[in-house]
N, C-alpha and C positions, 0 to 999 in steps of 0.2 A: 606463396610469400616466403620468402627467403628468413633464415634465422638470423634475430638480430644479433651483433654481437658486439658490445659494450667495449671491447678494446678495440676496433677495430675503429669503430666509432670516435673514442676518445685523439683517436691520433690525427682526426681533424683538426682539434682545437690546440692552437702552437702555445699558448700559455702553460700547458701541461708540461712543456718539454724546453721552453724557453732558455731555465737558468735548471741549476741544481735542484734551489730549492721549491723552485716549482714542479717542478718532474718529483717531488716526494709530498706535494702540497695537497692534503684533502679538503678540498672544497665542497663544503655544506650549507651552503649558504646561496644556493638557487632562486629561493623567495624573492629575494633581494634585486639578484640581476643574474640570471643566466652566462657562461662565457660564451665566446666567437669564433665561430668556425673558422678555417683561412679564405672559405668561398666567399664569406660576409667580410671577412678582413678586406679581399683581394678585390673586392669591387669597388668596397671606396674609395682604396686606392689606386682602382683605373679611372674612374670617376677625375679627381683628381690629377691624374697623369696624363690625362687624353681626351677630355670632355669638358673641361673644367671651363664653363661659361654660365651664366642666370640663362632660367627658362621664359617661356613665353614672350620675350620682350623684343632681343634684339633680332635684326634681320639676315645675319651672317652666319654660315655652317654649322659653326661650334655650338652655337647657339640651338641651331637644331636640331642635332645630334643631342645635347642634354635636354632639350625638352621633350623630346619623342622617347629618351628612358625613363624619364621621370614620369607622362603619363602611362607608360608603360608597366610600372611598378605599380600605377591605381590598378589599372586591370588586374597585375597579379593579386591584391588586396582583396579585390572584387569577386572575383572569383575562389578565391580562398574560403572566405567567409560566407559566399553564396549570397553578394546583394544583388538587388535588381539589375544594377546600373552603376556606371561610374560617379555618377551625379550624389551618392549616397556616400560616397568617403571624399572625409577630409581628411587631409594631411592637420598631428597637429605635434605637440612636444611630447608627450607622452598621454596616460590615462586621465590624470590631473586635469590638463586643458581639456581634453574630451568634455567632462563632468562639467567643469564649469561652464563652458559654453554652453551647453543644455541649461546650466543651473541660470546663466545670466542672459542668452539670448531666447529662450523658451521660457522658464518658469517665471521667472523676474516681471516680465512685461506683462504675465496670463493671470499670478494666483494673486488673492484678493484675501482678504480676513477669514472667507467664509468658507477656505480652502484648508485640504489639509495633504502634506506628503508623508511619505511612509518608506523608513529606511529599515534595517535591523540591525541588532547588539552588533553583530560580526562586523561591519563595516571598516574599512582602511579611512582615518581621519578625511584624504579626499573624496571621500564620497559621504560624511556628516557634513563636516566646514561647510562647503559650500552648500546648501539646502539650510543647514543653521542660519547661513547669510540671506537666503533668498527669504526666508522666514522671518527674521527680523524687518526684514522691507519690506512685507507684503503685509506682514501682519495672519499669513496661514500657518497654522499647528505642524509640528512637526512628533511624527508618532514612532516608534518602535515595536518592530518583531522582535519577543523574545525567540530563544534557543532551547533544541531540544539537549537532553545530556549530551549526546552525539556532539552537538555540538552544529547541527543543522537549524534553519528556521523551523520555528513549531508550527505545521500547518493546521493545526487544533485551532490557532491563532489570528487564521486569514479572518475570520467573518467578523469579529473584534476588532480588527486593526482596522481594516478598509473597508472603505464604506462609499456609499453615494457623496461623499464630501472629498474624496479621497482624487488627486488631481496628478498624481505623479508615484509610482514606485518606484525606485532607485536601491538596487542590492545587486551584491554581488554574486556571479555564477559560484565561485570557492575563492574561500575565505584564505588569508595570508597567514592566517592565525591558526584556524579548525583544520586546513586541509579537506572541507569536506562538500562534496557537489550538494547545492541546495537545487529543491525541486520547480526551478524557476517556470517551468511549463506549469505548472498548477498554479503559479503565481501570477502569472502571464493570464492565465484563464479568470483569475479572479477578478486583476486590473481590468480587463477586457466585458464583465459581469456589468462594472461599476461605471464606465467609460473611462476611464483613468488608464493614461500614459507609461510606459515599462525602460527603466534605461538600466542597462544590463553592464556593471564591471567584469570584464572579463580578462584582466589582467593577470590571473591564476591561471585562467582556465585556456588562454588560448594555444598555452605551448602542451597540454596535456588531454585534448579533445578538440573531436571536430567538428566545425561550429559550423550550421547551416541554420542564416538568419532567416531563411523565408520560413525553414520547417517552425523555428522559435517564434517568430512574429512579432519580435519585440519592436520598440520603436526606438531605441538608440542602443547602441553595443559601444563598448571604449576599450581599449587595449594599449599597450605598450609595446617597442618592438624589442625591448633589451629584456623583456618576459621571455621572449621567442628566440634566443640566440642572438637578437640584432643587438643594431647598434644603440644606447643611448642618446635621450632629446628625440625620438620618432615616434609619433605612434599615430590611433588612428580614432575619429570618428566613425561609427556608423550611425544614418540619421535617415527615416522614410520621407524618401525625395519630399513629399506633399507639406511637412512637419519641418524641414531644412528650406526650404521656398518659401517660407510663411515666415520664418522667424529672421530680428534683424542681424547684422556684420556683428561680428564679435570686437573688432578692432578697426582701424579707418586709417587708411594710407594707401602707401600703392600695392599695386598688383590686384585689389581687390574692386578695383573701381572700372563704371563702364567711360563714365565719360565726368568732367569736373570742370569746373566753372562756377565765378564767382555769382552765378543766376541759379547753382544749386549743381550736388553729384546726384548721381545712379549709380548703382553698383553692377557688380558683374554678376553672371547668373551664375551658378551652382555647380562645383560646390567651389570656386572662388572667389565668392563673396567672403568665407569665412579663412581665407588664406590669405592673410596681410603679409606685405615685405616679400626679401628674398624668403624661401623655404631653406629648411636644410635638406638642402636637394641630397648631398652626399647620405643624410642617413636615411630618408625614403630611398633610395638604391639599395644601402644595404639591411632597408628593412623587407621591402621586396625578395632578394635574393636568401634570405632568411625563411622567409616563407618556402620559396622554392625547395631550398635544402630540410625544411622540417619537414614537407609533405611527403618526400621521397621515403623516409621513416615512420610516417608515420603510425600508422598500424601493427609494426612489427615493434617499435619503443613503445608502444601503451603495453603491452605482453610484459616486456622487459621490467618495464615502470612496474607493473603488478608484484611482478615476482621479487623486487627491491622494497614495495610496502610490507606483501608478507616477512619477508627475511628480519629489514631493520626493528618491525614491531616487535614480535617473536626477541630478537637478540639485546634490546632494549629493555622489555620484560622481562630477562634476568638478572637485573639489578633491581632489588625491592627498593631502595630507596626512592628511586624515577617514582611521579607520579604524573601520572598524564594529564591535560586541561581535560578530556573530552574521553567518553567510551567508545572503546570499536576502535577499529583501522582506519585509518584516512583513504578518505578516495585516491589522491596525488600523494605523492610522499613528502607531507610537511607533517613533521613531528611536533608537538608543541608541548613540554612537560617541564614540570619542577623537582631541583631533589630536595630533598627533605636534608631541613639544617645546616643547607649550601647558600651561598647569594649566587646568584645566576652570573655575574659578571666575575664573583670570583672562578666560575666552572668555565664559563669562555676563554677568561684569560690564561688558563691555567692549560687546557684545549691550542689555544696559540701558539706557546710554548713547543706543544707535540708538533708544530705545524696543521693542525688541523681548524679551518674555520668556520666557525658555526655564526650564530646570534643571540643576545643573549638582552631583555628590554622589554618593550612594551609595544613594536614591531608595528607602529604607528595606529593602534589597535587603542587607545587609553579607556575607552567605553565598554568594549571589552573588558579586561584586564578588573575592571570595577567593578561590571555583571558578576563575574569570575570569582571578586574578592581575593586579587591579587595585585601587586607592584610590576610586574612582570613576566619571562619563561625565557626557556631556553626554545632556541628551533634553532631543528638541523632540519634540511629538504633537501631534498637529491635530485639529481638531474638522470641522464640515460647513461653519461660519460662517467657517472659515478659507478662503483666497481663494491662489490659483497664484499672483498675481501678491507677495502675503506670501513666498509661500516664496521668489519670485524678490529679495526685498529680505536676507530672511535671509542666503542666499549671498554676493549680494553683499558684505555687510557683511563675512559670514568673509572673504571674500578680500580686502578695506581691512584688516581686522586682521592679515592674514597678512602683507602686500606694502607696504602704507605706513604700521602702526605704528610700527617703528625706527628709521625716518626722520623724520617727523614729530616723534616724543618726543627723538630726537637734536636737532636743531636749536631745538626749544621749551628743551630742556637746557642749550644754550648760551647764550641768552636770559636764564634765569634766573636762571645761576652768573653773569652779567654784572650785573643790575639787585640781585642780595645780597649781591654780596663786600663792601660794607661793612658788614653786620650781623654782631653778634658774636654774640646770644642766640639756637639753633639754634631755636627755636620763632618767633621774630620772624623769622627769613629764612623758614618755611614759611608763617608768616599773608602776607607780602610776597608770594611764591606764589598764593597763592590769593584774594588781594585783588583780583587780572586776572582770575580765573576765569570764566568766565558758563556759568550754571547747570552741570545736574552730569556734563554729556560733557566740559567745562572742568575742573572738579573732578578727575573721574576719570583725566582725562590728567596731573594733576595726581600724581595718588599712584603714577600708574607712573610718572613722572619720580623719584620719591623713592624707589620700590621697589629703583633704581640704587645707591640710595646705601648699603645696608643692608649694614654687615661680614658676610658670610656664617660660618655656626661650620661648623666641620670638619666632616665627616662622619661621623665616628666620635662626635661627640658629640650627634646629631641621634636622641636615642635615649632610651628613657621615661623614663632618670631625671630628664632635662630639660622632657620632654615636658607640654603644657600640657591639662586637661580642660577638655572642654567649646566648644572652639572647634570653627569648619565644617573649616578645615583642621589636617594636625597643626601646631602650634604647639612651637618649642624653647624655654625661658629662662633663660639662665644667671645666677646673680647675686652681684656680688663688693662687698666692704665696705671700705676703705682703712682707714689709720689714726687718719685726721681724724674717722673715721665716715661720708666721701661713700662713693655706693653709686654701682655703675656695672654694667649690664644688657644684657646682649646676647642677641639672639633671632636666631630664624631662620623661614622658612616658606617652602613650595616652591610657592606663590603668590604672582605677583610684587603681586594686588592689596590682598592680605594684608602682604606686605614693605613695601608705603608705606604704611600705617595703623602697621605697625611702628613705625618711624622716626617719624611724632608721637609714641605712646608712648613711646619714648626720648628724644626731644627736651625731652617733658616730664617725666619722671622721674630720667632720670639727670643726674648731679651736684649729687643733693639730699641732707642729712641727712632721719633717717628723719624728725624731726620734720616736716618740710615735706612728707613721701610720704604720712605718714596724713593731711592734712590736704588734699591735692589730687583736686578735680574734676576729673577727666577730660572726662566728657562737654561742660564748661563750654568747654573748649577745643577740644572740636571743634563745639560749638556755633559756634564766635567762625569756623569755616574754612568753617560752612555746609554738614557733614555728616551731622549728625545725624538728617536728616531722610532722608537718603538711603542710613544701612544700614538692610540688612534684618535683621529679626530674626534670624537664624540669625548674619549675621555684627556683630550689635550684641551680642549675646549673647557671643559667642567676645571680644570685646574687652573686657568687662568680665569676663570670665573669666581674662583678660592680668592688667587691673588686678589684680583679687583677688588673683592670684598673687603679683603687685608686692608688692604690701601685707604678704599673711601670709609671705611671707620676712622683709619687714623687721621685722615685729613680733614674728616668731621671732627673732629676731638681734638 
């Protein structure tokens, strides 16, 4: 087996090398979505350029030229994962659908009051939600495995949790959260004890081990292919033929039908019955060819991957402040920790700044995160293309954020309150700010200088009746009316990068009548600071959610 080597590697992936600042971009945030080789690029867009017709339908060439790669790409699936048969994968949009189909074509029509399934703490929101849903319609219990410290299922835990009543397990191989391989074969043996059913997330696990469903035995597997290098919108069911033949259509239209007439349909046999509509043909291609390019590596990036959990743990452990969710090393390299007396979204944002992107939230994980007795974490996860000498940039950066933040923002503070003590309009002292800015580590040192200035509310009042939906962190906002009719607003958030976006909002809403509130662009104003471009959705989202708020008070009032 040849030595793997991590640069040679990376220079598949054209995102790396794209623009400037991608060619300096460290990407920590694999969890999430893996990047794209040019192999997986370069087929959708042959796909596209040369093939470009619906499968199974029409009777002309083109036609079946793309259907003969499309089931060509089950095969690759098929074989990948070691099912039986073709008949065992379906095409679907990702992990998500996988789950629910099972949740709504299997468990829905099967469990009964007298029924019970069994998830654990670790679970990714799609694989609770739905089992929650199937449980409120059937009227069956829904249980949890706790966690060991590690951060594994406790199997001290099997013979308590599941039982002869027990009609369905649904967990995941490794967690998005722990990073850490649970001992699904002993889980698998236990469901199998009980007669109870095993459906296996393996949307961690399929870019960083090699899955052979028959050695596992489980009875449904579900993946994503943008876990794997692919494309997004792909992924895949696995379901035993017998289990997939019994249970009904997920959806009803075409493509899945045998024959239709107003005297009643039949459907098609397996597995498109559960494949309505066109498919995204283009991303089964480039979730296939994904495959292809991952297994050429594979065994030589697990080595690689290892030596990347040792290094980053190790070089993470020396900054004492990091506190890890979980003990021990992670199986895969997803790191999950908080620093002490930081908000996680202030250490992201601030991480951005350096060009480096991580995650920073509750990483659709909230059952967790509550097990835990936490709001949130930070995670960084590494891919193969990720480089020691990245992680050795990472660190460092936490440690400038840690040791010459408040110093730095001190002195630039004194700077500021010096060049705006003669502005009177608090919005004209912050454009004056940020007029020196250059680009958005400028910026950003910007709004934690501002995030200083924010009257903080009590703590007793920091509480849902104030509480704002829909933003990334919790948000407070109080709001009082005079007698002129001026309105005057006060918030709070335990994100200092959150408390200086605050403060624009204030600066431009408060001491307006309402007339002037329903009539104000927001975004117009932070357009003018050179922000706009630079939140992300989650927290551009949360800020027009502030607005909103603004607004339907005052139109209530």
């Amino acid at each position: 087996m040849a030595e793997f080597s991590p640069k040679q590697f990376r220079k598949q992936f054209p995102l790396f090398s794209s623009t400037p600042l991608n060619s300096s971009m460290i990407y920590f945030d694999n969890a999430a979505t893996t990047q794209k080789p040019l192999a997986v690029i370069d087929e959708i867009g042959d796909y596209y350029q040369t093939s470009n017709a619906n499968v199974h339908r029409s009777s002309h060439q083109l036609s079946a030229k793309a259907t003969a790669k499309f089931e060509k790409a089950r095969a690759v699936v098929t074989q990948f994962i070691g099912a039986k048969n073709e008949k065992e994968i379906v095409w679907t949009k990702g992990t998500t659908e996988a789950i629910n189909i099972v949740a709504q074509c299997y468990a829905r029509p099967l469990l009964t009051k007298h029924d019970e399934i069994v998830v654990s703490y670790a679970e990714h929101h799609a694989n609770i939600v739905p089992w929650q849903q199937v449980a409120e319609h059937t009227g069956a219990k829904l249980n949890v495995l706790p966690l060991t410290s590690c951060g594994r299922i406790d199997l001290s835990s099997l013979d308590s949790v599941i039982n002869s009543n027990t009609k369905l397990i649904a967990i995941n191989m490794i967690s998005n959260v722990t990073g850490k391989r649970n001992a699904i074969e002993r889980i698998i043996a236990k469901a199998k004890a009980v007669g109870a059913k095993v459906l296996i997330d393996g949307a961690q696990a399929i870019a960083h081990e090699r899955i052979d469903i028959q050695q596992l035995d489980c009875d449904f597997f579900a993946f994503s292919a943008h876990k794997v290098f692919g494309p997004t919108g792909a992924g895949v069911l696995y379901g035993k033929e017998q289990l997939l033949t019994a249970m009904p259509p997920y959806q009803f239209g075409g493509e899945m039908i045998k024959k239709v007439s107003f005297n009643g349909t039949s459907f098609a046999d397996l597995p498109f019955k559960f494949e309505t509509g066109t498919p995204n043909i283009a991303g089964v291609l480039g979730l296939a060819k994904a495959l292809t390019f991952t297994k050429q590596y594979q065994a030589s990036m697990a080595i690689y991957e290892q030596q990347l959990i040792d290094y980053t743990h190790s070089q993470l452990k020396t900054i004492p402040q990091i506190k890890f969710l979980f003990d021990e090393k992670p199986d895969i390299p997803i790191f999950s920790f908080v620093i002490e007396g930081e908000h996680n979204h202030d250490v992201a944002a601030y991480l951005d700044t350096q060009n480096i992107a991580i995650r920073a939230g509750h990483h659709c994980a909230m059952p967790l995160m509550e097990y835990l007795g936490q709001t949130g974490c930070l995670r960084v996860s590494l891919a193969p293309y990720n480089l020691k000498s990245e992680v050795d940039s990472l660190v460092l950066a936490l440690k400038r954020f840690l040791s010459d933040g408040e110093e730095q923002i001190s002195i630039q503070k004194k700077i500021i309150e010096d060049q705006s003590a003669t502005l009177n309009n608090p919005f004209d002292k912050i454009a004056k700010q940020f007029a020196n800015a250059k680009g958005w580590d400028g910026r950003h040192r910007e709004i934690m200088l501002l995030s200083k200035q924010l009257e903080r509310l009590p703590k007793d009042e920091r509480n849902s009746d104030f509480l704002v939906q829909g933003c990334e962190s919790d948000v407070w906002l109080k709001a009082n009316k005079d007698d002129s009719g001026i309105w005057q607003f006060q918030t709070d958030c335990d994100a200092k990068v959150i408390r200086g976006l605050l403060v624009i909002v204030l600066a431009i809403f408060n001491h307006q009548h309402s007339e002037k509130i329903a009539t104000i662009d927001v975004e117009s104003y932070f357009d003018e600071l050179g922000l706009i471009q630079h939140l992300s959705p989650s927290r551009g989202n949360g800020l027009r959610a502030i607005v909103e708020r603004i607004k339907t008070l005052v139109s209530e009032n």
